[in-house]
Structures are given as C-alpha cells and as structure tokens.
TIBA-172905 format. One record per residue (C-alpha): chain; residue in one letter; x, y, z. Coordinates in steps of 0.001 Angstrom, whole numbers, plus 500000, padded with zeros to 6 digits. Each point is the difference from the previous one (the first is absolute). Example, Ala and Ser with C-alpha at 12.3 -4.5 7.8 and 13.67 -1.06 7.14 Angstrom:
<ch:A&aa:A&east:512300&north:495500&up:507800>
<ch:A&aa:S&east:501370&north:503440&up:499340>
# end
This chain:
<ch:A&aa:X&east:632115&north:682900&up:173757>
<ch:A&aa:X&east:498166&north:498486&up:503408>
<ch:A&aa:X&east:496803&north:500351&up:497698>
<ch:A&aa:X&east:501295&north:497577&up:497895>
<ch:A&aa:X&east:501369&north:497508&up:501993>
<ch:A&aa:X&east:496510&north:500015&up:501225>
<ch:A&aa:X&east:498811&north:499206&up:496560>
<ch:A&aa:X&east:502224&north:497164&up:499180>
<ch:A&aa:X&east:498705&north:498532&up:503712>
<ch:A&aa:X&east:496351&north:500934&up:498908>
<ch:A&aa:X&east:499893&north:498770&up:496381>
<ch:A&aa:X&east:502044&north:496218&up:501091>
<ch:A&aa:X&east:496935&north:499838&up:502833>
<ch:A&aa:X&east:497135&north:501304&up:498249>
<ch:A&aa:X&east:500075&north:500438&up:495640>
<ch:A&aa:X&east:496668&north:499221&up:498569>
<ch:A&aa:X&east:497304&north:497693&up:502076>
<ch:A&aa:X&east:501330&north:496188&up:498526>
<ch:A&aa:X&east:496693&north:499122&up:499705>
<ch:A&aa:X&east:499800&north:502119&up:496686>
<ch:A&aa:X&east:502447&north:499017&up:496989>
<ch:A&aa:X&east:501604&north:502853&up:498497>
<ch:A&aa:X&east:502872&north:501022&up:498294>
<ch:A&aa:X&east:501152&north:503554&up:498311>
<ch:A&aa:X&east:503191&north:501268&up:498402>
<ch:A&aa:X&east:500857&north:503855&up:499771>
<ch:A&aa:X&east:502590&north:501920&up:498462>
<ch:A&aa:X&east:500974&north:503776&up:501663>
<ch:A&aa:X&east:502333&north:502782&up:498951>
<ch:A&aa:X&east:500751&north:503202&up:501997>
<ch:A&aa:X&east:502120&north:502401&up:497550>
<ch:A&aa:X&east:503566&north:500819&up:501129>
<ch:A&aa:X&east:499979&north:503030&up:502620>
<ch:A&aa:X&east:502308&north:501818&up:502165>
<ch:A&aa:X&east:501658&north:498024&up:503019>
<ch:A&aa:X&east:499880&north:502227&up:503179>
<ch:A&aa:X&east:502002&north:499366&up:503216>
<ch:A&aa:X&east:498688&north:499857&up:503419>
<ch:A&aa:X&east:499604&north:503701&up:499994>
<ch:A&aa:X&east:498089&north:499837&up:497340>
<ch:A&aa:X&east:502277&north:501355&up:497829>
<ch:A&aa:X&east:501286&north:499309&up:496398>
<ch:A&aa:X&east:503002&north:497780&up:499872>
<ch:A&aa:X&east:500509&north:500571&up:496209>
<ch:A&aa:X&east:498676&north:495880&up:499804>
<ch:A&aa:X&east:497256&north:499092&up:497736>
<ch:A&aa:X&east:498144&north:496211&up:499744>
<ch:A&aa:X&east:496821&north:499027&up:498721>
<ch:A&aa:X&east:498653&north:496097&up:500655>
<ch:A&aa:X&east:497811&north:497387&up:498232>
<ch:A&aa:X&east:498559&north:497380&up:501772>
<ch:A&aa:X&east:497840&north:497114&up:499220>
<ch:A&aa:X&east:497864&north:497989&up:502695>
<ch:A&aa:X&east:498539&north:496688&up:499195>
<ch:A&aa:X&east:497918&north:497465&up:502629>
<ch:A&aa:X&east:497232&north:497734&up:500590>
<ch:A&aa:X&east:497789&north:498136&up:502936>
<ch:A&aa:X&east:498572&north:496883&up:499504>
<ch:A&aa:X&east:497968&north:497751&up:502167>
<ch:A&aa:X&east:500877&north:496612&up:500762>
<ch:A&aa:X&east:497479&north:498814&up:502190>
<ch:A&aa:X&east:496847&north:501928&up:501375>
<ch:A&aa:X&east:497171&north:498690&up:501801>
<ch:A&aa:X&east:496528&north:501255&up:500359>
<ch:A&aa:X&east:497042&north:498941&up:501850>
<ch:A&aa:X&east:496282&north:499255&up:498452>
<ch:A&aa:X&east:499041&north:503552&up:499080>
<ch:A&aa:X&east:503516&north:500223&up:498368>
<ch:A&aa:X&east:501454&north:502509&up:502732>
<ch:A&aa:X&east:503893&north:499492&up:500002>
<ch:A&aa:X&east:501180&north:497495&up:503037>
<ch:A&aa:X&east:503383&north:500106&up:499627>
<ch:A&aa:X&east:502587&north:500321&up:497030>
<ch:A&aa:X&east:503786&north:500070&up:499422>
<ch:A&aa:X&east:502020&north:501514&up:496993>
<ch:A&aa:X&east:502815&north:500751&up:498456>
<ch:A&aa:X&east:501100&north:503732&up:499149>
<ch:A&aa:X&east:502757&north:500925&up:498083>
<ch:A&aa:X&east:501342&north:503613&up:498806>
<ch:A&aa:X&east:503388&north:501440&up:498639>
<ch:A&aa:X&east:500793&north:503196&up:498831>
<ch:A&aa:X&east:503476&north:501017&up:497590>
<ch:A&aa:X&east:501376&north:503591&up:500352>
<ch:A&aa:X&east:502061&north:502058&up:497513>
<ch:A&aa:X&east:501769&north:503267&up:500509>
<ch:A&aa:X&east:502223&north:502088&up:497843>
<ch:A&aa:X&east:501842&north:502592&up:502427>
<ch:A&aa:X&east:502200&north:502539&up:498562>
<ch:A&aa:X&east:502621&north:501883&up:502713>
<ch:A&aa:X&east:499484&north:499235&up:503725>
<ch:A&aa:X&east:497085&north:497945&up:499399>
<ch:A&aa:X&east:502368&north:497885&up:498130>
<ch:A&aa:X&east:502566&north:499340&up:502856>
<ch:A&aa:X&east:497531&north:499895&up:502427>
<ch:A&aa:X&east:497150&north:497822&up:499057>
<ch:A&aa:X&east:499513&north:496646&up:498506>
<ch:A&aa:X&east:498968&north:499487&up:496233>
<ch:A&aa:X&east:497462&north:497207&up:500480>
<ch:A&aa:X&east:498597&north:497846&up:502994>
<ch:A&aa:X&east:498259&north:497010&up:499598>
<ch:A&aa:X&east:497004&north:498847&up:503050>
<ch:A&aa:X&east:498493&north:496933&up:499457>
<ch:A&aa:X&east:497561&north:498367&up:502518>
<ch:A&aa:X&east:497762&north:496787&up:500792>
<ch:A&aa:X&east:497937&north:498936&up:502505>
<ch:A&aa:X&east:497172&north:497853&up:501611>
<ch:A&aa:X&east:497099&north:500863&up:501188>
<ch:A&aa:X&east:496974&north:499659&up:502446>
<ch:A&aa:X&east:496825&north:501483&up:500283>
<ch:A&aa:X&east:496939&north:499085&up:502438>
<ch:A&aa:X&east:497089&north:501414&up:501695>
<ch:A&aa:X&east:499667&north:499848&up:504025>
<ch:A&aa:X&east:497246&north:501573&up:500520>
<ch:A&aa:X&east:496982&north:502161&up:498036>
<ch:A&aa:X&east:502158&north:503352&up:499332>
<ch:A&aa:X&east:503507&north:498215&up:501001>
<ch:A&aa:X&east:502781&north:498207&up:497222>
<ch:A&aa:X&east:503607&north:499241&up:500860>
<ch:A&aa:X&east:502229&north:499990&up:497250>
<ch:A&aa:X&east:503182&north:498351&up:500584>
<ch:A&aa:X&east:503270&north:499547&up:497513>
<ch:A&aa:X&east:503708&north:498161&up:500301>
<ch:A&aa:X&east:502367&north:501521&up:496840>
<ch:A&aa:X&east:503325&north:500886&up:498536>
<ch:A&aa:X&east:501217&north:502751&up:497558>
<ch:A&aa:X&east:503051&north:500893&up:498070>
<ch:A&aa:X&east:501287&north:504119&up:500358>
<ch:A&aa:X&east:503032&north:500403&up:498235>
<ch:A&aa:X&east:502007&north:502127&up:497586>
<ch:A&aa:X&east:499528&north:498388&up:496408>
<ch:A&aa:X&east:502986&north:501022&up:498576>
<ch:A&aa:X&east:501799&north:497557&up:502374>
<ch:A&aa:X&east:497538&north:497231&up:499704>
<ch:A&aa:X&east:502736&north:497729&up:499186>
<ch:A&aa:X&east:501550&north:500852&up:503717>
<ch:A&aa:X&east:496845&north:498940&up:501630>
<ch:A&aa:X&east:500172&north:498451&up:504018>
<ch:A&aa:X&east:497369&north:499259&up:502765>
<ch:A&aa:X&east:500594&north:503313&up:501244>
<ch:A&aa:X&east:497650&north:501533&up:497158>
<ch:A&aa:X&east:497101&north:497711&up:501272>
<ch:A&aa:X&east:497321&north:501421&up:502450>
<ch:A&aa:X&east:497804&north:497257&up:501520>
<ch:A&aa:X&east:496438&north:500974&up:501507>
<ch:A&aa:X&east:496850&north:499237&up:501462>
<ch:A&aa:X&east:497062&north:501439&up:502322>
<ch:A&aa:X&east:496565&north:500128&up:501139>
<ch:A&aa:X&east:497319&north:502366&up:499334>
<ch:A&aa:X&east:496563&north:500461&up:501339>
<ch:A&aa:X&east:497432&north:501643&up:497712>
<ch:A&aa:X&east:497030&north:501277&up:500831>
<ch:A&aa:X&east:497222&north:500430&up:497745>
<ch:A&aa:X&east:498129&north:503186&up:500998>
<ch:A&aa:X&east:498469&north:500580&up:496858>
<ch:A&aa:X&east:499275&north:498144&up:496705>
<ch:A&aa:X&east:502754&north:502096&up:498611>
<ch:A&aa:X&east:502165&north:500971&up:503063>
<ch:A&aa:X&east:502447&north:497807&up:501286>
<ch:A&aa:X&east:502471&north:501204&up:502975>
<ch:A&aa:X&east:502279&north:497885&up:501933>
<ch:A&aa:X&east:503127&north:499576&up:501675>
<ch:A&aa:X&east:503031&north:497132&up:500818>
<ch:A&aa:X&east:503305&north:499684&up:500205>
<ch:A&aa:X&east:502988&north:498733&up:497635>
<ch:A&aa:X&east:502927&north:498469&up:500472>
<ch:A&aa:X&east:503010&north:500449&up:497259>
<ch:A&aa:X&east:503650&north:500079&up:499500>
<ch:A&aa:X&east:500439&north:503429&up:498290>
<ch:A&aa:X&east:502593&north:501196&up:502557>
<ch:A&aa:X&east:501801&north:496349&up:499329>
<ch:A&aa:X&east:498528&north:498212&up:503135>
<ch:A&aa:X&east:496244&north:499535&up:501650>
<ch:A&aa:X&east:498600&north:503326&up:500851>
<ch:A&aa:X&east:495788&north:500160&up:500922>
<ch:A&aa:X&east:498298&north:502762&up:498209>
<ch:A&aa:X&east:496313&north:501489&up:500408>
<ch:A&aa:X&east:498047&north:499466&up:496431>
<ch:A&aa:X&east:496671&north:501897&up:499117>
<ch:A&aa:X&east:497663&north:498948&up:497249>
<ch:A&aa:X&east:496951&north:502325&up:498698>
<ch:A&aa:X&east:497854&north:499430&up:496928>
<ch:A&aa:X&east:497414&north:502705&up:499122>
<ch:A&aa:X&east:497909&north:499615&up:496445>
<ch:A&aa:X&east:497089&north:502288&up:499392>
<ch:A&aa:X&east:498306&north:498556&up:496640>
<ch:A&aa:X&east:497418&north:500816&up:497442>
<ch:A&aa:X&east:499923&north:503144&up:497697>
<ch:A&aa:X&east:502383&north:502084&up:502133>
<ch:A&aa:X&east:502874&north:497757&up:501359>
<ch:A&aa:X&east:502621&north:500996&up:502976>
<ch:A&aa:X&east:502253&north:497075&up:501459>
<ch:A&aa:X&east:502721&north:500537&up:502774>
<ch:A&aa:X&east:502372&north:496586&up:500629>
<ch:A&aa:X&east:503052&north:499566&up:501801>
<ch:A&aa:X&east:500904&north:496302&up:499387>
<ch:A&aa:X&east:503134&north:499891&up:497478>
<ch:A&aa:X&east:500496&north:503726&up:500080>
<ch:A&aa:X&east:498143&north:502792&up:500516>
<ch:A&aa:X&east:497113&north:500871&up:497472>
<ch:A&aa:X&east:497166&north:502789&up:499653>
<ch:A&aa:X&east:497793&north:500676&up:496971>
<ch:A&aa:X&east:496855&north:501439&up:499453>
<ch:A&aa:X&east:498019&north:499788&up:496521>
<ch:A&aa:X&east:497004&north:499264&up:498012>
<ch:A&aa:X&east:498813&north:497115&up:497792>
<ch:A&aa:X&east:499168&north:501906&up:496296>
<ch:A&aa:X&east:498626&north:496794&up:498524>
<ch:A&aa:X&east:500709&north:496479&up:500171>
<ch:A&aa:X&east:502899&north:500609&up:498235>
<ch:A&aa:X&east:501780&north:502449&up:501688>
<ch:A&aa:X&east:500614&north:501199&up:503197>
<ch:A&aa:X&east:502204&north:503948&up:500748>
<ch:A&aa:X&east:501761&north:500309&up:503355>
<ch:A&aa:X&east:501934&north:502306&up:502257>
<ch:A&aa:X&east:502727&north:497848&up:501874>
<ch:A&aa:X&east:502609&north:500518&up:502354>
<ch:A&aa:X&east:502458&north:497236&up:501229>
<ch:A&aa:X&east:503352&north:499458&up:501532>
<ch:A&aa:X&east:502328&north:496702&up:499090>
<ch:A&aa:X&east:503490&north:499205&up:500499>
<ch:A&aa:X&east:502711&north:497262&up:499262>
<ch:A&aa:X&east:503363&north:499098&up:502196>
<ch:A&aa:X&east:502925&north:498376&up:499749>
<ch:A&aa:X&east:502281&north:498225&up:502385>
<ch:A&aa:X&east:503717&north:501092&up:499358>
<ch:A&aa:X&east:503429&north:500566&up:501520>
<ch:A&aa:X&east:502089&north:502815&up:500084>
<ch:A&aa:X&east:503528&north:500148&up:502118>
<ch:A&aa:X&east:499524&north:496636&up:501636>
<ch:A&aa:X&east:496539&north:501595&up:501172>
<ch:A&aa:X&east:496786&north:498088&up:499258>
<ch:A&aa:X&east:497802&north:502942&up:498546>
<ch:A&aa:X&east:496446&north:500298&up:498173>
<ch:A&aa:X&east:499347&north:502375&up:497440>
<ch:A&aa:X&east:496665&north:501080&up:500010>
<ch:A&aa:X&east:497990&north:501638&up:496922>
<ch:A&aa:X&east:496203&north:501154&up:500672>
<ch:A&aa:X&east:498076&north:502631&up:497981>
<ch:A&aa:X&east:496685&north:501492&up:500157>
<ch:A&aa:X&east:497454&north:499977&up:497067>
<ch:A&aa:X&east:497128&north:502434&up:498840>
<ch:A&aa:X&east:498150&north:500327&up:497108>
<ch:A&aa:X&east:497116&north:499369&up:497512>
<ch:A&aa:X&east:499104&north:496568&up:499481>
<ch:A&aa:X&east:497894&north:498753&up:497060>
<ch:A&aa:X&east:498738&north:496317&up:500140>
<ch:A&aa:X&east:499045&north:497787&up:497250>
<ch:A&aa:X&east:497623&north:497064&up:501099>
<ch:A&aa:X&east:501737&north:497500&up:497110>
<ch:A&aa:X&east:497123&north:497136&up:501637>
<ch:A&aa:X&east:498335&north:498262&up:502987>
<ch:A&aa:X&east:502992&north:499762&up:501785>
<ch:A&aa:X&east:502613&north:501923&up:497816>
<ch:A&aa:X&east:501030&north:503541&up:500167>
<ch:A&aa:X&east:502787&north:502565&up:498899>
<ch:A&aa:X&east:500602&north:503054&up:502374>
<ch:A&aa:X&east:502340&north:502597&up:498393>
<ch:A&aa:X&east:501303&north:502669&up:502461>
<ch:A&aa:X&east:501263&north:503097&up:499047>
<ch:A&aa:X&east:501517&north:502750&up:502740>
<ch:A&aa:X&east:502827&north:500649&up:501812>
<ch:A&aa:X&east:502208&north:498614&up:502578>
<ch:A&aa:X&east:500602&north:502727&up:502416>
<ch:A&aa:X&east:502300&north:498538&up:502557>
<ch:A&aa:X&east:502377&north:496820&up:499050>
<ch:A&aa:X&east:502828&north:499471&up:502644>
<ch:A&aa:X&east:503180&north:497763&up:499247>
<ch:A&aa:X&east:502206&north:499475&up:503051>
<ch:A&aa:X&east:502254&north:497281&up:502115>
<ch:A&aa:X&east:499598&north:499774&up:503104>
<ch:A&aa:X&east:501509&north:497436&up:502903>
<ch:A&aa:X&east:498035&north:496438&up:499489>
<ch:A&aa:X&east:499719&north:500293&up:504306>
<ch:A&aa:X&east:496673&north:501424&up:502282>
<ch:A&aa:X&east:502254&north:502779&up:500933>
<ch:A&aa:X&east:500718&north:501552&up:496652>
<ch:A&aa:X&east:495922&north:499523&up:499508>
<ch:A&aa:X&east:499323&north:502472&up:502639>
<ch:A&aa:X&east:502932&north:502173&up:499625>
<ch:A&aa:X&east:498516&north:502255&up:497751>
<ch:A&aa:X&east:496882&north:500570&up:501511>
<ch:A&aa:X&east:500416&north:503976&up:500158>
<ch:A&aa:X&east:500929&north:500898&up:496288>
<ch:A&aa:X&east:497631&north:501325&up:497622>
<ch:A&aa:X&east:501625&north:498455&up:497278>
<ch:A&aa:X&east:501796&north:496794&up:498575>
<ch:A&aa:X&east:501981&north:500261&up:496529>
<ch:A&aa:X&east:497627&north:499976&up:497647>
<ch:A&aa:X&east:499124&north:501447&up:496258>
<ch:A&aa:X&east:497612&north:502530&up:499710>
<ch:A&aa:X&east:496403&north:500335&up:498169>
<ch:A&aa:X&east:499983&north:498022&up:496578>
<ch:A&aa:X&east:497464&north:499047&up:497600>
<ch:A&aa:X&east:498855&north:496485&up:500706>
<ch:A&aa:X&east:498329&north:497294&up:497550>
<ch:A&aa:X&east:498883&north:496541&up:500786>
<ch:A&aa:X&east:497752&north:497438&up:498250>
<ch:A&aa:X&east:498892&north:496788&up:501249>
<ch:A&aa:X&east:497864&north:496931&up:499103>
<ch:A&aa:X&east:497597&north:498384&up:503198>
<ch:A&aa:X&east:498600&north:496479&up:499507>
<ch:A&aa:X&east:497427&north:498334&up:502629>
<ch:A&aa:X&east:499020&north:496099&up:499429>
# end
C-alpha cells in the first residue's frame, strides 16, 4: 500500500512531459484467483478484476527560443482508470466490486540550467467506490501539487527528486516524490520509468511494423470510503509480467498487447490516517489474490 500512495503523489506531479500531446486508452483483465489472508493463506475467497485506463497531456502554451529548444511550457494532463471485480466468498464481504479514480491537473515544465528542468503541477482527483457514486462528498477528493527537479544526465536518463503535498490521509501531509526516465533505443530497446507507476521492459524492433517486448510493471487504484464511522481507503495494487507484442499502427500510433501473469494483486482497507500507513511496516503480506493469468491491450497516440 505505501507504494501506492506514492504513485498517486508521483503520477498527479509528474505523468507524461506536457510539452508532448498524448493520449492512450487500455483495457486489463487478471483471471479470478484464490484470495489469501495475511498469512498467506486460502480464505476459501476467489475475485478476478477488469480494469480500463484512459488519459491524455496536451500542451497549452510552450515557448522555445531561436534554435527551437523548449523555454518554458504549461499543460494539462488528465487520466482515469474504472475497476471491476467479481469476488465469490470472503472476497465478496470483504472487498469492493468496483472503484472509480479520476484525475486532472496543470502543469509546468522549464529548464534552469544546461542538465537542470523543474517540473511543477497544482491538481485534484476523484478515489471512490463506484457502486456508491450516487453517495458521492468532498471527502472522496484528494487535492495535490509539488515540485520536482530533473536532471538530465544523459540523452536518455533522467533522475530527480521533490516533494508533494496531498490530502490522501484527509488533510495536508508533505511527501518525498522521485522521478526517473531511462530509454535505450534502436534495434534492441530497454526503458525503465517511474513517473505514473512503475515500468520496465526490454525488447527489440523486428521491422517497422512491429516491435516484441519483455515487460514488468506495477499499478494500482484506491478508493476513499467509510466503514463504522471510520474514514478508510481501500487500496488495490497488482504486479504485471509478461510477453508483450507491439504493433506500430503509424507515425505516432501503436497497439501493445500484453500477455502474462499478475503474480501479486493485494485488496485491503486500511485507516485513511499516517498511523495506519506505517502500522504495517513488519508483515510480509497484505490480503491479496494469488498468481493469475493477466491480459491487457492498449492503443498509444502522440500528436
């Protein structure tokens, strides 16, 4: 769970650089598996979950200098993501059966020095549980916003650092945020990012057509709830490995399919307070379903 709390901070600071327009919408399903305790053992529960992401960046003003080197620019990012589950058993009592995150923000990006950029953002998101939409209050908003510093090392290596300041916990609480973006191109590919989640893939371009990939990742979604008069999150995050084949549709168009597993989803509530964050610091596991086949496919546009 503290890994994704980190992402949500991350990905409402960081998401794609606003000085590139993009958008993408993906569709993933992870089969229904077993539903262990936090023992690890089987509670007789079963769930599987379908999710689709959508989101885009667009630039609304940029400004670059004679030779056409970026200046300045500020954009707008936007990103949701819709989560199904069927549970059978204890999975059933326990966890939700669709959560809804939905988030916009604005952006700034600008140079300070030769290998220096700060990257600054102001946002707000929806988490909540879907199926009682029509219940929604303020306490299902999380506002955000932060500074990072980026330095540019390499061409294709980007490392820096900040901090963020959000409401998950239901008031102002300052957070540390990290940003790395690694891409190794031409026939053999390898990329490493930890902006919106956390992503690793290596591959190689085929033809112009089509590109084959080994990728790992891990994602999550939350939602803001209350149980018992107690303000609580419940917090869903999986882990993804697998084959991916990608389909180069044009300039700026492609189709990655992913097939694999899921080897590690958790599903949990937990206290919406900085205590209950670091409360369970010392277990080696959270609820969670075990190892299921995992399929995803996706459409990436650039313009």
């Amino acid at each position: 769970m503290k890994y994704l709390v980190g992402s949500f901070i991350l990905a409402a600071l960081t998401g794609s650089q606003p000085v590139m327009a993009q958008a993408f919408l993906k569709a993933e399903y992870m089969s229904a598996t077993n539903f262990r305790d936090v023992d690890n053992n089987k509670t007789g529960g079963k769930g599987d979950a379908k999710v689709v992401q959508a989101g885009f960046n667009i630039p609304i003003v940029a400004k670059t200098d004679e030779h056409d080197k970026l200046i300045s620019a500020w954009g707008i990012t936007c990103g949701g993501s819709y989560t199904t589950m069927n549970n059978d058993g204890l999975a059933a009592e326990i966890n939700l059966s669709s959560i809804l995150d939905v988030q916009i923000g604005l952006m700034h990006t600008r140079p300070i020095s030769e290998k220096w950029s700060l990257i600054a953002s102001v946002g707000i998101g929806i988490y909540t549980d879907a199926g009682k939409f029509s219940k929604f209050s303020f306490k299902d908003l999380m506002g955000n916003g932060g500074v990072l510093f980026v330095c540019h090392l390499k061409e294709n290596l980007d490392l820096g650092g900040g901090i963020m300041l959000n409401s998950t916990f239901g008031y102002p609480m300052v957070f540390p945020a990290f940003y790395l973006n690694w891409i190794l191109t031409g026939r053999y590919t390898v990329e490493i990012s930890m902006v919106s989640a956390i992503e690793m893939s290596c591959g190689m371009r085929l033809n112009k057509l089509f590109n084959l990939k080994l990728i790992a990742s891990m994602d999550g979604m939350l939602a803001f709830t209350e149980q018992d008069n107690k303000k609580q999150m419940f917090t869903q995050q999986y882990i993804v490995a697998g084959l991916q084949p990608e389909f180069v549709l044009g300039k700026n168009l492609t189709l990655p399919v992913t097939l694999g597993v899921s080897p590690y989803r958790t599903a949990f509530y937990t206290d919406r307070t900085l205590k209950a964050f670091f409360k369970d610091t010392g277990k080696d596991f959270d609820p969670h379903f075990s190892l299921s086949p995992y399929i995803s496919a996706a459409i990436k546009y650039g313009f």
